[in-house]
N, C-alpha and C positions, 0 to 999 in steps of 0.2 A: 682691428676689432676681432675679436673672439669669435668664432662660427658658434651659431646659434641650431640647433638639430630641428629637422621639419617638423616635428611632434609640438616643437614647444612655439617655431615662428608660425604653425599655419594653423596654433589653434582660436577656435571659431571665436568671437568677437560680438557680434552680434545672434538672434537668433535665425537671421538668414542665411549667415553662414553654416549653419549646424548641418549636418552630412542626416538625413530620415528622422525619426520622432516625432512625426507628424503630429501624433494624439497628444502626446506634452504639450508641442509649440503652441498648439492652436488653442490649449487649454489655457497655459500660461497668459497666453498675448489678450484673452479677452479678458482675462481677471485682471491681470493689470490696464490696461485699456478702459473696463468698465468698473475699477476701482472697488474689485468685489477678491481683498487680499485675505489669504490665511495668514495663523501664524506660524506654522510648520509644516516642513514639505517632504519627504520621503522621497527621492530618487535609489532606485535598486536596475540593476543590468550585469551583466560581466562587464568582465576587465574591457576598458578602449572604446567604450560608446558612447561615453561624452556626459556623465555624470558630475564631475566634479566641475568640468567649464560649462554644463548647464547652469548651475549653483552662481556660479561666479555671474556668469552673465546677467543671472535674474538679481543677483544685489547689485549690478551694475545699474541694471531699470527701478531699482527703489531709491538710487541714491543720488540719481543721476540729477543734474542742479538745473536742465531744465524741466526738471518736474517726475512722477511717476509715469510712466509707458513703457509700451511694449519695441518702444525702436530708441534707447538713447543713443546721445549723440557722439560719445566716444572722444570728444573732444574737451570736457571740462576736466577740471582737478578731481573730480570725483570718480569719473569715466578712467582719464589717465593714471590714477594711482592704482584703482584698482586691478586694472589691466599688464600693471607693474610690480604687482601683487605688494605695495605697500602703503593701502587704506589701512586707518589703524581703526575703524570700525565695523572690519571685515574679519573676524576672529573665524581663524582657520585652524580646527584642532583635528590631528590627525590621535583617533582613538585607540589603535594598535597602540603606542607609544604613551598614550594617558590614559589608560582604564583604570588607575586606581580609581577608589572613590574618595579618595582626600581631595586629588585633584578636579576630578568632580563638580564637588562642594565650593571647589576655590574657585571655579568657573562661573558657580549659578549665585556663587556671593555677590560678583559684579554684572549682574543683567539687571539689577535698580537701575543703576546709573545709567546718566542720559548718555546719548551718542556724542562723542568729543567734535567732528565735523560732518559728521552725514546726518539723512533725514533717519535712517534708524539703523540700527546696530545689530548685526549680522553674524549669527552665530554658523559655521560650517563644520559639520560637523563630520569628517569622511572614514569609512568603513567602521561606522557605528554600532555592527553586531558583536567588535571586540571588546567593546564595553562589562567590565564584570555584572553579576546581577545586582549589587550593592551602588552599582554607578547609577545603571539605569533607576533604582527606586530614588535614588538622590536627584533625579533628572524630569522624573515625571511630574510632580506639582507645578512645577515653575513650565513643563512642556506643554502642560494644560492649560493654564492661563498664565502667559509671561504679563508684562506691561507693553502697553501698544506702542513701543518703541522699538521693540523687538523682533526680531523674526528668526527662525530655526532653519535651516536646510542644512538633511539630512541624504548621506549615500552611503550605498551598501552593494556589496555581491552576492550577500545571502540574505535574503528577507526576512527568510523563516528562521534565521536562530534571534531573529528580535522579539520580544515579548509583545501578547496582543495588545497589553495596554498601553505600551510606546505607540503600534499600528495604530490604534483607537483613535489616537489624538492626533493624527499626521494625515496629511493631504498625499494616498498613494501616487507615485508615478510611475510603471515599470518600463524600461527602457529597452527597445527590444531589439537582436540582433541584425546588424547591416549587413546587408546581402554583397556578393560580388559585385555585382553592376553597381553598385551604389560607389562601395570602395573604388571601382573599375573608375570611375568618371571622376572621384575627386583626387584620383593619382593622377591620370590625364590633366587634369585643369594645375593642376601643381605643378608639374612638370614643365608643362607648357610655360608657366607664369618664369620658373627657374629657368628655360631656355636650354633643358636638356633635352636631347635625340634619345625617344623613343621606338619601340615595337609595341604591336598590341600582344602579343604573344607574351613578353614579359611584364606587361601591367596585368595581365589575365592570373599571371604565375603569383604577382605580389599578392593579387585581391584574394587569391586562394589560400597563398600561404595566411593570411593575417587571420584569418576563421572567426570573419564578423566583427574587428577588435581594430577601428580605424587609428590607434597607438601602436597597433603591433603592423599593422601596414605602413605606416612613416617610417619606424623603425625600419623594417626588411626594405624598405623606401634608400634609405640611408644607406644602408648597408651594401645593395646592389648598386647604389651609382659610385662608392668609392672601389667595389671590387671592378665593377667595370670602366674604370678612368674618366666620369663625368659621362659616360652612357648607359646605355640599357638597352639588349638585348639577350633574345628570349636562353640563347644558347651560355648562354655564361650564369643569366641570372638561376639556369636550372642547375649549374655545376656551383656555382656560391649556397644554392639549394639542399643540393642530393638528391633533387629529380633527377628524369629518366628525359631524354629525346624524345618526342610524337612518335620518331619513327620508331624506335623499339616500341612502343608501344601497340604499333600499329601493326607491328608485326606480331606480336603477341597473339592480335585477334586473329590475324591473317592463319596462322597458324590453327588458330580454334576451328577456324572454318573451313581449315584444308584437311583438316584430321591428320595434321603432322606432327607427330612427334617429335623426330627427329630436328625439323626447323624451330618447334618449340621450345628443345633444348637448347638449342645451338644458340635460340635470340637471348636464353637465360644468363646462358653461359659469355655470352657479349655484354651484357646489363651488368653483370656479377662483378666486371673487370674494373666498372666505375665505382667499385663499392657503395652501391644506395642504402637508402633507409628502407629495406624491404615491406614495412608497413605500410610507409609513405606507397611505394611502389603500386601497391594492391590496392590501397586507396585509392592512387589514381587510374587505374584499370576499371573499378568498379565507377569511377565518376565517370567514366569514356561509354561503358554497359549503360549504363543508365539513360545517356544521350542517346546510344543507339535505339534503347528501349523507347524512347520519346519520336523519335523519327518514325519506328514502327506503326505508332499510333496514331500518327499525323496525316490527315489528307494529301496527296500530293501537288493541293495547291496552296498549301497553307504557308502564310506567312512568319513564320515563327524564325529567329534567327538561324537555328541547326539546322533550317532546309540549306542553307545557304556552305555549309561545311561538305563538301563534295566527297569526301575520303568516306566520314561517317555515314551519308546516303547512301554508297555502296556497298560498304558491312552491312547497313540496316536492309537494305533490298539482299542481300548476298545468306544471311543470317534465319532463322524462322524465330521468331518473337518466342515459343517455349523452349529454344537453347538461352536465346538472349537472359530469360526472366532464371533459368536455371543455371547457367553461368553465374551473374549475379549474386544468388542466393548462397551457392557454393561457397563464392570468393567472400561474403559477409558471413557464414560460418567459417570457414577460416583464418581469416583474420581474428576473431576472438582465439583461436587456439595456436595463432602463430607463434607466443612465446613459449609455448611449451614445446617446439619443434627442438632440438640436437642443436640446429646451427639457423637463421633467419634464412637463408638459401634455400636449405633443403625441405624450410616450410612454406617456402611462398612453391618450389617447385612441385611439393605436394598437390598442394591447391591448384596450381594447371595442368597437371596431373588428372586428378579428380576429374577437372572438367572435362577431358576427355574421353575417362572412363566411363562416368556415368552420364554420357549422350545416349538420350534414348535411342533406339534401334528402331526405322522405318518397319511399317505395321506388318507384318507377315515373314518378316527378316530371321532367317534362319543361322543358327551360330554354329560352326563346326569346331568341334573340339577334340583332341587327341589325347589318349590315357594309357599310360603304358603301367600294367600291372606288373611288378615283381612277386617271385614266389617265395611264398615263407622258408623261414628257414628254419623248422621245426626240427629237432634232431630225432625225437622219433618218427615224425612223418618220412624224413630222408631213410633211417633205416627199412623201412617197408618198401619203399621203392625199388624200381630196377635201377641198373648204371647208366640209363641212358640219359643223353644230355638234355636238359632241363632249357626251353626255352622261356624269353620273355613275350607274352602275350600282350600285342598291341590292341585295345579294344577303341575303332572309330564310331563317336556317340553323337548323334545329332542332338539340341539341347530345343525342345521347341516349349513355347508357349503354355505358361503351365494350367490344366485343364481341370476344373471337379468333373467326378466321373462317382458311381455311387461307391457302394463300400466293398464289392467285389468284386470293381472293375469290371464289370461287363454290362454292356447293353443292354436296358432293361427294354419294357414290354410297353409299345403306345400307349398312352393314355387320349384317348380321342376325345375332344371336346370340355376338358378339364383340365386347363391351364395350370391351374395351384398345385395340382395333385403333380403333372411333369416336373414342375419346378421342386418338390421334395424329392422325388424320385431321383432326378439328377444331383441330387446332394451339393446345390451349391452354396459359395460363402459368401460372407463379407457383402463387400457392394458389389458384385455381380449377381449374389441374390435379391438388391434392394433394385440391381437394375432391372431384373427379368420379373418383378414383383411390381412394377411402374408399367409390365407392358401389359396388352392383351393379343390375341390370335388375329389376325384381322383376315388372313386364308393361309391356307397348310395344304400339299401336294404330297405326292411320294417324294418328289424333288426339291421344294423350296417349302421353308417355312417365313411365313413373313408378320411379323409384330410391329403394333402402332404404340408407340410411347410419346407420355402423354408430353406435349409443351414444356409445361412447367417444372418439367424431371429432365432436359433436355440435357445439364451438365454432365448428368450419369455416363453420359454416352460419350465414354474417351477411344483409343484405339486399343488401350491394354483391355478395357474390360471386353469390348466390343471380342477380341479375340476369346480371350479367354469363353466368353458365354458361346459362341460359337463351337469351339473345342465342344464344351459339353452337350451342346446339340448334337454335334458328331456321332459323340461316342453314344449316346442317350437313343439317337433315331438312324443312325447309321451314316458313313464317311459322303454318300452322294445327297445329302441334306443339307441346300446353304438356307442360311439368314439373313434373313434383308429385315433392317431395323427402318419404321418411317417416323418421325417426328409428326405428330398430330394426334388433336384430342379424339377420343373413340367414346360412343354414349355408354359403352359397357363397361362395365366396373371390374378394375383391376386387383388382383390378390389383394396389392396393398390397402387400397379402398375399402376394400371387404374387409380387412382385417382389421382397419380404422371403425368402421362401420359397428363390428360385432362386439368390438371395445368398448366404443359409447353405450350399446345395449345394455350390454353387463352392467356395466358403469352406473345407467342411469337405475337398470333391475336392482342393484346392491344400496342404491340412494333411498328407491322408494321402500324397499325391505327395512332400512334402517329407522326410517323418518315412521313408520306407521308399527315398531315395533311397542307394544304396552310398556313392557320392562324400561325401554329406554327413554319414553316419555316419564314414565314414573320417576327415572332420573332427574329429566331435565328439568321435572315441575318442584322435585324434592328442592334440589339443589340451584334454581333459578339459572339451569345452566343452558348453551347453545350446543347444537352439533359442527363439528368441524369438516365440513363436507370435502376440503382437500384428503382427510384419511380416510376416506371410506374407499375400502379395497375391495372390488369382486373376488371370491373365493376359486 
């Protein structure tokens, strides 16, 4: 006997078998059940989630000879043909292949006639958005009220290129994507039932590869137990793949987090030898990030699977959660620009590149940098000069913290007891101005200046800005002035406050000037018109 492919012996039969859809099942099994039928059903999902052996099964339960329900018995002639796909009152038309509308018309000629040996006659109708727009209008009277003999189901991968009034008259389903664990467990139960030797590591590898599509996971199902001789393990199923080993991978972060370059390359340059799918590759790095990300945020007695992955525990404890989340972010901008890279290599080793580079630098981290000036070589400048020999000038430049300071660089003059007034004076920008504009004074010495910001401006307060507004304290009240920032609300009103404050004044002065002007009542009584109190703009 012929081998039969898993895809086609282990599809689902009943709707107990079906792998998630909960919201269908349950939908389904009580309309049949409580004998509350449409006559047209719309199933939509990607490719592999069980759309069209949804369809089949539920004309299974209408045809089935002992009776309508939601569990037939798979055993009568009605059950069995079906399931052998040769009901002849199960008309299955695949619409890529018939969208004309001639043929159409030759379909919905014969849905008068009664069902030859079932209780009704089953139209299936699959990937129904390739239908011309001359089909679907040939398609809709008869789709709105057939004769109760009939019944429509309908599947699709795109919803939205069907017209609303096919949607109108149809019973939505949408089918929605299975998750790894879902796949994870009915490739286990499958295997098992086949009495192949498994690893979890390469059912882990299948359930990913199939990306929600329980047809494309039978398939690589298939695929991996003929490359590996009637088994499966994780290390072969990743080389029949173009995955990568854990351990390169693991090395990978190990690297991130040893600020090694050089072992960075070197694990590239090891990965590179097995020619992967570089895409794949950084996918799968960013799915390892992500875990780690998850561990970060986890109590450390929480029960969550990843506690239990020992390797990841110690990245996630070894790591600070703002490399983690900016790692990450990196690796998911570049992967959109990996094809534009020279060679897929030199773009994935860009992208770990990056991450090294732009690690932020611990708060007060000073960068030493070396600049070697060359002298021009101006031909009349040389003429003027003596013979004497011309060195190259090395200038050593420390790189610190970049600071506002006013517009002459120098030290202005205290301002004592007028917070707002320091803060222009020191000319600063951006959010270091919005941060010092959230605080108030709460005491000032020759030596310390200390400010209370408020609670709820509390994110202001990172370690770049933190430096930075310091710097311009420096320079503003001199180098022996620190800042100590405290988090808590203060009854005194902060620039910002004020500024909000003086805002609404205006605001509400410009509203009442408006509202009681003659001129503009004369308008509004002429013209029976309103004022639009969103434009009213203080001058």
């Amino acid at each position: 006997m012929s081998y039969q492919v898993l895809a086609r012996k282990w599809r689902p039969r009943t709707f107990q078998d079906m792998v998630g859809q909960s919201h269908v099942l349950k939908t389904l099994s009580n309309a049949l059940d409580q004998d509350r039928l449409h006559h047209a059903y719309l199933f939509s999902g990607t490719r592999g989630v069980g759309k069209t052996t949804l369809a089949r099964i539920l004309a299974k339960c209408l045809n089935c000879d002992n009776g309508v329900s939601s569990t037939p018995c798979g055993e009568c002639n009605a059950c069995v043909a079906i399931d052998e796909g040769r009901f002849i009152d199960l008309i299955e038309v695949d619409a890529a292949s018939r969208a004309k509308v001639e043929e159409t018309r030759d379909l919905m000629d014969n849905v008068q006639y009664a069902p030859t040996s079932g209780r009704y006659k089953v139209y299936l109708i699959d990937e129904i958005h390739m239908f011309s727009n001359h089909s679907f209008n040939a398609l809709l009277k008869t789709l709105e009220e057939p004769p109760p003999h009939v019944k429509f189901l309908l599947a699709t991968t795109e919803p939205k290129k069907l017209p609303v009034t096919i949607l109108s008259r149809c019973l939505q389903f949408n089918l929605s994507h299975l998750t790894n664990d879902q796949i994870g467990k009915q490739v286990e139960m499958i295997l098992g039932e086949e009495s192949i030797k498994f690893d979890q590591g390469s059912v882990e590898l299948v359930a990913r590869g199939a990306d929600g599509s329980m047809r494309d996971a039978l398939s690589l199902l298939d695929q991996a137990i003929a490359y590996g001789g009637g088994a499966l393990e994780e290390s072969q199923v990743r080389a029949m793949m173009g995955t990568i080993e854990s351990a390169d991978l693991h090395g990978l972060i190990q690297a991130l987090i040893d600020a090694d370059p050089e072992a960075l390359l070197n694990t590239i340059e090891t990965i590179a030898l097995q020619s992967p799918d570089f895409d794949s590759l950084l996918s799968e790095l960013l799915s390892l990030l992500q875990k780690i990300a998850i561990i970060q945020v986890l109590p450390e007695n929480s029960n969550n699977l990843l506690m239990t992955m020992k390797e990841l525990v110690n990245f996630a404890n070894a790591m600070n959660k703002e490399d983690t989340q900016l790692y990450y972010q990196i690796g998911m901008m570049g992967r959109k620009d990996l094809y534009l890279a020279p060679d897929p290599k030199s773009g994935f080793e860009m992208v770990m590149i990056r991450m090294l580079a732009f690690k932020p630098a611990a708060a007060g981290e000073i960068t030493n940098k070396t600049q070697t000036l060359k002298p021009a070589t101006n031909n009349t400048a040389t003429s003027q000069t003596t013979s004497k020999p011309v060195t190259q000038a090395v200038v050593h430049t420390q790189v610190e913290p970049i600071a506002e300071v006013t517009a002459n660089n120098t030290p202005a003059k205290k301002v004592d007891g007028n917070w707002q007034s320091m803060i222009e004076a020191m000319g600063l920008k951006g959010l270091t101005k919005e941060l010092a504009g959230n605080c108030v004074i709460k005491s000032q010495t020759d030596i310390k200046l200390e400010l209370a910001l408020a609670t709820s401006q509390e994110h202001l307060l990172n370690p770049s800005q933190k430096i930075r507004f310091e710097q311009a304290i420096k320079t503003y009240l001199g180098e022996e002035v620190k800042l100590s920032i405290v988090i808590e609300n203060s009854d005194n009103e902060t620039p910002a406050e004020t500024n909000a404050r003086v805002g609404r004044e205006r605001q509400k002065v410009a509203e009442n000037s408006m509202n009681s002007d003659s001129g503009v009542q004369s308008l509004l009584d002429t013209f029976n018109g309103a004022i639009d109190q969103d434009s009213i703009q203080p001058q």
